[in-house]
Every structure is written in C-alpha cells, then in structure tokens.
C-alpha positions as CSV (number, residue, x, y, z in Angstrom):
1,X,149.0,-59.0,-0.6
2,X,150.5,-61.6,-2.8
3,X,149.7,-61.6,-6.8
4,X,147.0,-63.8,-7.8
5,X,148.6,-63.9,-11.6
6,X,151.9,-64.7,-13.4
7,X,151.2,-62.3,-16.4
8,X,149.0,-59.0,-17.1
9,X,148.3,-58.2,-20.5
10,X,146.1,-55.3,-22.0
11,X,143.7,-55.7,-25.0
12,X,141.8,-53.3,-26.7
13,X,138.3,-53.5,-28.0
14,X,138.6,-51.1,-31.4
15,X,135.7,-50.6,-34.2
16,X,132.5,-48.5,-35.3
17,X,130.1,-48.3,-32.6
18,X,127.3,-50.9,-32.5
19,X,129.2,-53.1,-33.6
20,X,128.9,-55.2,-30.3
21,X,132.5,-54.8,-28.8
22,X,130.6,-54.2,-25.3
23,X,128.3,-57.3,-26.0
24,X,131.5,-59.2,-26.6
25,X,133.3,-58.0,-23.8
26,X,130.4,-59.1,-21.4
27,X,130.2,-62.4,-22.7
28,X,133.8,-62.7,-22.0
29,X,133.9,-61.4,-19.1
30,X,131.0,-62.5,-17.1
31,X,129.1,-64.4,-19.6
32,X,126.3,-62.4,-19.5
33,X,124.4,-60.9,-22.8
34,X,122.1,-57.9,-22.9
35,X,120.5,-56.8,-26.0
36,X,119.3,-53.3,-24.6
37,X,123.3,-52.3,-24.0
38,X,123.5,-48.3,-24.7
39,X,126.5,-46.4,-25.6
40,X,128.2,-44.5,-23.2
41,X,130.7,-42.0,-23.5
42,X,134.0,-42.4,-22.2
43,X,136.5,-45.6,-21.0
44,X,135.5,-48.8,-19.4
45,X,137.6,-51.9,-19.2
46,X,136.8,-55.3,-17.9
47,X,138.8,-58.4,-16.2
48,X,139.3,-61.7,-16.5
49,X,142.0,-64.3,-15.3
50,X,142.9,-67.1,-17.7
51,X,145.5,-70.2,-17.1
52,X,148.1,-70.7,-20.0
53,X,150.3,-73.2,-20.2
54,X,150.1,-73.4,-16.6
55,X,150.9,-69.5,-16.0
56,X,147.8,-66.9,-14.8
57,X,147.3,-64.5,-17.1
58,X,145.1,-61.4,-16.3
59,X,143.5,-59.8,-19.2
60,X,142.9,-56.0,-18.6
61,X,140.0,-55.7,-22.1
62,X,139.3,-52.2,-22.5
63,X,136.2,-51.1,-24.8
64,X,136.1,-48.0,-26.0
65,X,132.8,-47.3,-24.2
66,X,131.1,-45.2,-27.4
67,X,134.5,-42.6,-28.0
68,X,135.2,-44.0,-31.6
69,X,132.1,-41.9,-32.5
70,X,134.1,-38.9,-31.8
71,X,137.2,-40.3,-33.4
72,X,138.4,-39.3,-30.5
73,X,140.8,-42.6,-29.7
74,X,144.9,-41.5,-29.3
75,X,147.6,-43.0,-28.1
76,X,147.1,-42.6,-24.3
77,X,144.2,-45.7,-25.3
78,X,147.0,-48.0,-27.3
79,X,149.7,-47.2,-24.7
80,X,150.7,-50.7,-23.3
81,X,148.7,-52.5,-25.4
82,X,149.6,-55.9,-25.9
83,X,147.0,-57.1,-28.5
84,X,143.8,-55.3,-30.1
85,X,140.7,-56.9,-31.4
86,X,139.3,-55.1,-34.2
87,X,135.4,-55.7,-34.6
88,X,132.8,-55.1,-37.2
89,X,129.4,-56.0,-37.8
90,X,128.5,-58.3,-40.3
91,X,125.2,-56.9,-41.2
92,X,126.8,-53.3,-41.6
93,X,129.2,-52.6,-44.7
94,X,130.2,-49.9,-43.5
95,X,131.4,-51.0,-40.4
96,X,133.5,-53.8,-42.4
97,X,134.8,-50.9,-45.1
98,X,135.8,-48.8,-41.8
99,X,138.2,-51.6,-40.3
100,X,140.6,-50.3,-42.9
101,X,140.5,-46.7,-41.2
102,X,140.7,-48.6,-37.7
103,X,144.5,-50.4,-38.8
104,X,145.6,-47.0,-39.8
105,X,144.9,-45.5,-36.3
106,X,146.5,-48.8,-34.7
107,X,149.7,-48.1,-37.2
108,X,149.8,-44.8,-36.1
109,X,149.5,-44.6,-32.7
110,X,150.1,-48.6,-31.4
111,X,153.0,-50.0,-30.7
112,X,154.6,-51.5,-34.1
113,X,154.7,-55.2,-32.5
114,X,151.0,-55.3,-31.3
115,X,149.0,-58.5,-31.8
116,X,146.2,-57.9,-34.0
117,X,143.3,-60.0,-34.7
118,X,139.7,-59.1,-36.7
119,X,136.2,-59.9,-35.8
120,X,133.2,-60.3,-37.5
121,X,130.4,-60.3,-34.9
122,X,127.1,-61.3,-34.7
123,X,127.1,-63.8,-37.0
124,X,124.3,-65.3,-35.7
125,X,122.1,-62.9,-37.7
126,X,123.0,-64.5,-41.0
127,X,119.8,-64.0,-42.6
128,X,120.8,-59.8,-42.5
129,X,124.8,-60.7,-43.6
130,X,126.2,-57.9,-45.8
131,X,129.7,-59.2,-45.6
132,X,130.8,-62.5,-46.4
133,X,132.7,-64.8,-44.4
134,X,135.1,-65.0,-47.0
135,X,135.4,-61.0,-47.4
136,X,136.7,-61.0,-43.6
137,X,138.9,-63.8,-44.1
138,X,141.1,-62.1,-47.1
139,X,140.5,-58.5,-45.9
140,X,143.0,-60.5,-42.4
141,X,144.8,-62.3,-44.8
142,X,145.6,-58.8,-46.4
143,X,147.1,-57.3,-43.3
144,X,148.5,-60.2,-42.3
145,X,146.4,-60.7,-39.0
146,X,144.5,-63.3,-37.6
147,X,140.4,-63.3,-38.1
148,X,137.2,-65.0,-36.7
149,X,133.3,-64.3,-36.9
150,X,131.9,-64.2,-33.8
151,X,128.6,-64.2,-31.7
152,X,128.3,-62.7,-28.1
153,X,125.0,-63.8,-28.5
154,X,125.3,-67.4,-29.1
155,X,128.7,-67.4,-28.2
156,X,130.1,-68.5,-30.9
157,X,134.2,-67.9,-30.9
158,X,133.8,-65.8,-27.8
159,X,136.5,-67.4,-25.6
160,X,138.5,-67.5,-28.7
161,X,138.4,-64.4,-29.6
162,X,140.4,-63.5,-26.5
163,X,142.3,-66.4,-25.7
164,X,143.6,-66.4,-29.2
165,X,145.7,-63.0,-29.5
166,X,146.8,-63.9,-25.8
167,X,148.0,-67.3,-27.0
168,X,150.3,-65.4,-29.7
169,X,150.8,-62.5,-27.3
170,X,152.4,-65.0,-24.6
171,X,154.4,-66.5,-27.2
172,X,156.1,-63.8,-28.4
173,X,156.6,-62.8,-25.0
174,X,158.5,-66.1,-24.3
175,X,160.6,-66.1,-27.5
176,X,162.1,-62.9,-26.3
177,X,162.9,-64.0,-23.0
178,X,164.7,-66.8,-24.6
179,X,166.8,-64.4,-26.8
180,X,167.4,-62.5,-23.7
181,X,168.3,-65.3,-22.1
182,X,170.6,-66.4,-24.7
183,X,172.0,-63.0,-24.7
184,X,173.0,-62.6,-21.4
185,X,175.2,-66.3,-21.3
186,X,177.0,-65.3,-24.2
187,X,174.7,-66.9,-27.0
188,X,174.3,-65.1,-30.7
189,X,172.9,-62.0,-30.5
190,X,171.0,-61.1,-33.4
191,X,171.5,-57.4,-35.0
192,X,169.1,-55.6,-36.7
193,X,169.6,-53.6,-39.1
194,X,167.0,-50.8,-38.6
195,X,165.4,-50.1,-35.6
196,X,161.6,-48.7,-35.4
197,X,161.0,-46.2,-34.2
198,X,158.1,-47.1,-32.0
199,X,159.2,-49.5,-28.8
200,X,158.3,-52.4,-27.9
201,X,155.7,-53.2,-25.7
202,X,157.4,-57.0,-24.6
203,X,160.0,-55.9,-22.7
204,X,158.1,-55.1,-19.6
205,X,155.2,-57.6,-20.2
206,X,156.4,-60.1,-17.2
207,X,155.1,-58.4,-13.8
C-alpha cells in the first residue's frame, strides 16, 4: 500500500491533569469538544495529516491519558519525540507553578533537541484567570521556548498550537538535511566541540 505522507512526526501532550490536553487534542484532531471528558488511566494518541510547504506531514499527538497523576511518565513516552506541548491551566496556579517540574522531566528523559512549546488553555474562562498572560509569556521566554494561550473550547490557537512546533520541527529537520547534504559533496563540515550525550531525534525523522 503506498504512503499517504511525506513526513511522520510524534508530539507529546505533557502537564497536570485537567488541564485539558485531551480537550485540546480533540479539537485538533477531530474538532470536536466535550466538557464531560474523564481521565483515564493509561496511553492514547490521536492522528492527524497536515500539508507543509507542500510535503504531508502526519502528526502522531499522544496525551498522556491521566498517567502524570502517578508521575509515572519515563522515557519509553519521550522516545522519538519530535516536539512536546506542555499545557497548563490558566485558572489553576498550581498547574502553571508545576510546568517547571514538567521541563525537568522533558530535560531528563527527552531528547536534548526536542521542540518545545507552552500552553495556557482555556483562556476563554478569563473571568476565573489566576495566571496572567504575561506570567506565561516570560515563564517561555525563561526557557527559551515558544508559548501561546489557548481554548479547545472556543478554539482559540488550537491549530496553532500544533502546527506551530511542527513548523519549527520541519525546519530543523531540513537544515540538517542540507548540512548532510553539504557534507557528503565535500562542503564544510562543522565540528563540534562536545557532543551530548543524548542523540538526536532528526536523523531518522524522513520516512
């Protein structure tokens, strides 16, 4: 059977539970919303086909289905993930304070080069906001990382909260196959000094 796609890329769905990372992944994925959505236990994952500069990508969005209760998220869940959405509520402090905890479990068990982006959801429910917009936006601008509120509810960002990361995702992906490129005729090759230790995740990204 031929492949329907040019590209498949994996994103993750990481932050407190109830924050709406299920709600968002919905709305992404089949633009549907359900406000009685209960947590389950376990893995679930979603997909959806996008066109990118004229490429198919297939996004493979895995939520983690109610298991960040347990803290119970390792690397078998990062492994091959190309970007990761961290979400937090914007009526919930604690939710927002706890992103912090989420980047250290991305540093330690991610892949060093993994797109990462935050997200404030439900900002449609601004009359309960604990966090300001402008909290999120320095908190990303701390890490270095990208950041938007959204609402699976009134769909506010939605697509972009996907397309985004993959945008940044597929251009990464195409710088190195330039160097490679380059590389291979005989072009500078660049050196690095120190290696990490953690591989990359772009060098089998084209399938």
């Amino acid at each position: 059977m031929a492949k329907t796609y040019d590209y498949l890329f994996k994103l993750l769905l990481i932050g407190d539970s109830g924050v709406g990372k299920t709600c968002l992944l919905f709305r992404f994925s089949e633009d549907a919303f359900n406000t009685t959505f209960i947590s389950t236990i376990g893995i679930d994952f979603k997909i959806r086909t996008i066109e990118l500069n004229e490429k198919k990508i297939k996004l493979q969005i895995w939520d983690t289905a109610g298991q960040e209760r347990f803290r119970t998220i390792t690397t078998a869940y990062y492994r091959g993930a190309m970007g990761i959405m961290l979400v937090y509520d914007i009526t919930s402090e604690k939710s927002f304070e706890n992103i912090k905890n989420w980047i250290r479990n991305i540093e330690e068990h991610a892949s060093s080069d993994v797109e990462k982006m935050i997200l404030g959801n439900k900002c449609d429910m601004n009359d309960r906001r604990q966090v300001s917009k402008e909290r999120g936006e320095k908190l990303a601008i701390d890490y270095g990382i990208k950041f938007l509120e959204t609402s699976a509810k009134t769909k506010i960002n939605e697509e972009d909260s996907f397309t985004t990361p993959t945008k940044y995702i597929m251009a990464r992906l195409n710088r190195k196959m330039n160097d490679d490129a380059q590389a291979d005729s005989g072009g500078p090759v660049k050196i690095s000094k120190k290696r990490s230790k953690k591989h990359s995740i772009f060098k089998c990204a084209l399938l």
